[in-house]
N, C-alpha and C positions, 0 to 999 in steps of 0.2 A: 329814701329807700333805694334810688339807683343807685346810689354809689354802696350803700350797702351789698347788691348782689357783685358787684365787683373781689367780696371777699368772700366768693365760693368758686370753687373749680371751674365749674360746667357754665358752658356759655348758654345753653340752650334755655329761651324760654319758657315755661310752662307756669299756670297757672298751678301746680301740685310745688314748683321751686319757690313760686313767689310767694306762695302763703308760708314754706316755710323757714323762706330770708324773713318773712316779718314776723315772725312768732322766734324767729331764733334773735331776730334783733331785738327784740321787745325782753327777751330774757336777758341775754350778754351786756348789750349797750342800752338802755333804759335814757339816758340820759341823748341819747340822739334822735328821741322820737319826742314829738310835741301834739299837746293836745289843741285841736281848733272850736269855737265857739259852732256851733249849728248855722248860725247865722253868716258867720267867716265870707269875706268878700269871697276868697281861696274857694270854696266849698261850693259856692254856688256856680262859679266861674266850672268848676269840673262837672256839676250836675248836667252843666247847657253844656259842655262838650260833649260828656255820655252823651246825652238823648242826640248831639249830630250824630255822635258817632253809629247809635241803635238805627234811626232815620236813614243811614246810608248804607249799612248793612244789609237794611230792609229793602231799600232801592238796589242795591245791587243785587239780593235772590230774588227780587221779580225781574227783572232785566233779566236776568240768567234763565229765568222760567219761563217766559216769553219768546228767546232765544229756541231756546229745545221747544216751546210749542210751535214755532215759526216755521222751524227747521224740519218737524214731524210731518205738518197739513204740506208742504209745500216737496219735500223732496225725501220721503222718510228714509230711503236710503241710507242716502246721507249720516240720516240723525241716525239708525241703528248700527253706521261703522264708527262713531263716535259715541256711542252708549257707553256712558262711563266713564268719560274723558270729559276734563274740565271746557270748555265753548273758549274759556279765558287765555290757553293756550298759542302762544302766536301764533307757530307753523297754522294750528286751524284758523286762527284768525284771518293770518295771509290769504288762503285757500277761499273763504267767503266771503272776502274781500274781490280776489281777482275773477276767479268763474260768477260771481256774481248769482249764479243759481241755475236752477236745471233751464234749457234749453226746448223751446217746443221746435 
């Protein structure tokens, strides 16, 4: 299927282009798509990466949420000049990184 989007224009990906590189491939070229058993060593091997992948996903929006609640009790200021801005941002990173946090 990668090299399939390779023969479409647009570089960008979206999950709206990728279903239909694979519905236009599955019509055009038939012969380039293969069917796997259920049980496929392949198959199970992508299942365990999914779920890292959901698992870290899920680590990173609690990390991020924990961030903004850190940032709130501790220097709300702070957290309401960056309302709305990703925490993940370097320059902000840099910034809470060197002042280190409010100052009594």
């Amino acid at each position: 299927m990668h090299k399939a989007t390779d023969l479409y224009p647009r570089r960008a990906k979206t999950n709206k282009r990728n279903a239909f590189t694979i519905t236009d491939t599955t019509h055009t070229m038939p012969h380039t798509l293969h069917t796997i058993d259920r049980n496929h060593q392949v198959l199970s091997a992508l299942k365990m990466l999914s779920g890292f992948n959901d698992d870290t996903t899920r680590d990173y929006t609690r990390t991020i949420n924990q961030l903004h609640s850190i940032l709130t009790q501790i220097y709300p200021s702070l957290e309401r000049l960056f309302a709305g801005s990703a925490l993940t941002r370097s320059p902000i990173v840099d910034l809470l990184i060197h002042y280190k946090g409010p100052r009594d």
